[in-house]
C-alpha positions, 0 to 999 in steps of 0.5 A: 538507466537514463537520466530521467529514469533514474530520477524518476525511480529515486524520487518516486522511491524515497517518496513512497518510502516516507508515505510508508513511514507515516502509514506504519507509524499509525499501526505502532502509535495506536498502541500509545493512542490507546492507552494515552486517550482511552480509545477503544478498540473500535474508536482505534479502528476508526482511526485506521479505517479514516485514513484508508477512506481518504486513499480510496477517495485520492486514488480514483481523484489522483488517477483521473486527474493524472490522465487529465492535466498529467502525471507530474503535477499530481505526483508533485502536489499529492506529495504536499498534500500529505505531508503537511497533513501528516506533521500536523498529526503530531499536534492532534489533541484526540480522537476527531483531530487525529481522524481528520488529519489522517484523512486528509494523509490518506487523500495525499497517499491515495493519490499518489501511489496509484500516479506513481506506479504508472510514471515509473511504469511509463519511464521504465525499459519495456524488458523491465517493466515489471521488476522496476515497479516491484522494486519501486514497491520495495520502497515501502517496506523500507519505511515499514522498517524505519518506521519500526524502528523509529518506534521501539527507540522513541516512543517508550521514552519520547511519545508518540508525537516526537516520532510522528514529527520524525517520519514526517520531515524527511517528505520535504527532501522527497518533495524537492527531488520530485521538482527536477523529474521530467513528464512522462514521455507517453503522457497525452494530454486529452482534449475532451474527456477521459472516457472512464466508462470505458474502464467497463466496457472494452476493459470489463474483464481486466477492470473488474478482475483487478477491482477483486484482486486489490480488494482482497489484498488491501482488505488484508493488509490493512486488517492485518498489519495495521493490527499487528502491534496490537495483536501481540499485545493481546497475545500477552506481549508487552508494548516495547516487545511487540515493537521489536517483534514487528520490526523483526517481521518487516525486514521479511518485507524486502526479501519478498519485494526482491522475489516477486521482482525476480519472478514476474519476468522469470514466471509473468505477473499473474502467476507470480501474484496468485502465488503470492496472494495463496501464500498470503492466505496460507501464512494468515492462517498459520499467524492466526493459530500461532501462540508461542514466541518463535511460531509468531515471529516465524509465521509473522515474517512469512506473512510479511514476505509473501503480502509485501511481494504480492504488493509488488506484483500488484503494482506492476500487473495493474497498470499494464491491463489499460492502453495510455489514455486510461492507464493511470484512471484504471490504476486508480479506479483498481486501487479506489474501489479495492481499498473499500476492503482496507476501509472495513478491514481495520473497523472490523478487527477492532469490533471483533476483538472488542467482542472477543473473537478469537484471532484464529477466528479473525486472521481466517477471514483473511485467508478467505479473501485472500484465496477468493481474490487468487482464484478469480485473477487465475481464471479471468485475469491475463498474462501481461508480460509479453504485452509490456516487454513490446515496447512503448504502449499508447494504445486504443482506447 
């Protein structure tokens, strides 16, 4: 590894590590919400749905803006954005409060994930592309991991607030890593405008292929673990034992980054996403018609391992259908336009449980999609791979 590439990849990678520990936080502290507010199940929803409104808007802002004026400035200013935003979560007192706050943490992590793959993407060896953008993902399951853990030993004892101000302090370490990381080497600063309609015509196939495949995985990602304190809850689980039950299910999360890292040079990005996103599938619906302890754990920590990869794959795959001028405004216009499923996703579980839907019922829509999204990347989308181990990328636009 080179010097900027190493600072690129360990302060883009810590970052996203503590942006994920503040998103997981949601799904276990709408457990105390709840209890503590007397939210309902919608109201609960909403919370999660407010965030992923605010990453839609970020990513398609933080992605143009990134090809603008470049990719440093708004990796390093999103990072602010949502960490202050994210330790003044912790002083909420209720419900409009709260949504705002994550609002305003979604508009800093929306910006900033699609921003950082493609950085990363740019500094990265053309023979390593891919596996260094899975690994980069793999972050993000660290945090999970904190996350839960932060979780089951805090919140029974100290609240929810203390907890949300501990994942919340470790982004000022991340922000001063972030000061000393160079631009990227192929970033060109464009005169005129970016010509983002372009995204729809000579990159019509790949654009509107990846819109699909990122609607499909964040309308279940969010939708399912989001939920997934609360599922167990449900299912008759006590709060302290959902908690560790999750943390259980998350430590899945890096073997399946580590998979997809291996895979997407051994097998190509598209195939090892499909996989990936079918084996989803699979695994919701097994976790939906799960009831006893061990089936839960066990399809739970499949589910978690297959989801997280096909994340990793994601990442990787998209920045590499668009030529430098538009790289990072196509990868944030995919992640925008497919978080719409993570809008609904969260909303729509808490209104189907409210109205008791079955969870058979709910994590089968989630096969649905997940399945719909792997059968139009196999058809229309493109292998990637030998393109990204060519070397350096500026591209026509």
């Amino acid at each position: 590894m080179s010097k900027p590439y190493k600072k690129v990849f360990w302060a883009a990678g810590f970052g996203w590590m503590f942006d994920a520990m503040d998103v997981a936080l949601l799904s276990f502290i709408m457990v105390a919400l709840r209890q503590e507010w007397g939210l309902t199940g919608e109201e609960a929803g909403l919370l999660g749905t407010g965030n992923l409104v605010g990453m839609a808007i970020g990513a398609i802002a933080g992605g143009y803006l990134a090809d603008r004026i470049g990719r440093k400035p708004v990796f390093l200013l999103t990072l602010i954005l949502f960490g202050l935003a994210s330790f003044a979560s912790a002083f909420a007192t209720g419900f409009a409060t709260m949504l705002l706050f994550r609002f305003l943490m979604g508009l800093g992590l929306g910006a900033e994930l699609p921003v950082a793959s493609t950085l990363v993407n740019e500094f990265a060896p053309p023979e390593k592309r891919g596996s260094t953008v899975v690994l980069l993902e793999s972050f993000w399951a660290v945090g999970w991991i904190a996350a839960a853990v932060i979780s089951y030993f805090i919140i029974p004892d100290y609240g929810w607030r203390v907890a949300v101000m501990i994942g919340a302090l470790p982004v000022v370490y991340a922000l001063f890593a972030r000061r000393s990381i160079p631009e990227s080497p192929q970033f060109q600063k464009q005169a005129e405008n970016i010509p983002v309609g372009k995204l729809l015509t000579s990159h019509r196939t790949e654009t509107i292929t990846l819109w699909v495949v990122w609607f499909a995985i964040a309308f279940s990602y969010y939708g399912m673990f989001l939920w997934m304190p609360s599922v167990l809850v449900d299912k008759g689980f006590t709060m302290i034992k959902s908690f560790q039950y999750v943390l259980i299910m998350t430590l899945a999360q890096l073997p399946g980054y580590f998979a997809a890292a291996y895979l997407v040079e051994k097998w190509g990005r598209k195939w090892t996403l499909a996989t990936f996103l079918f084996m989803t599938g699979v695994m919701a619906f097994a976790f939906g018609q799960s009831s006893g302890t061990m089936e839960l754990l066990v399809t739970g920590a499949f589910l978690s391992f297959f989801n997280l990869g096909a994340w990793g794959a994601l990442y990787a795959y998209t920045p590499e259908n668009y030529p430098t001028p538009l790289r990072a405004t196509g990868s944030g216009m995919a992640s925008g336009v497919g978080r719409i499923g993570s809008i609904i996703a969260p909303y729509l579980v808490g209104y189907y449980s409210s109205h008791h839907y079955s969870y058979t019922f709910i994590f089968s829509v989630f096969t649905t999609v997940l399945i719909v999204g792997a059968i139009v990347l196999l058809i229309y989308g493109r292998e990637t791979k030998v393109l990204a181990n060519s070397g350096p990328r500026t591209g026509q636009v």
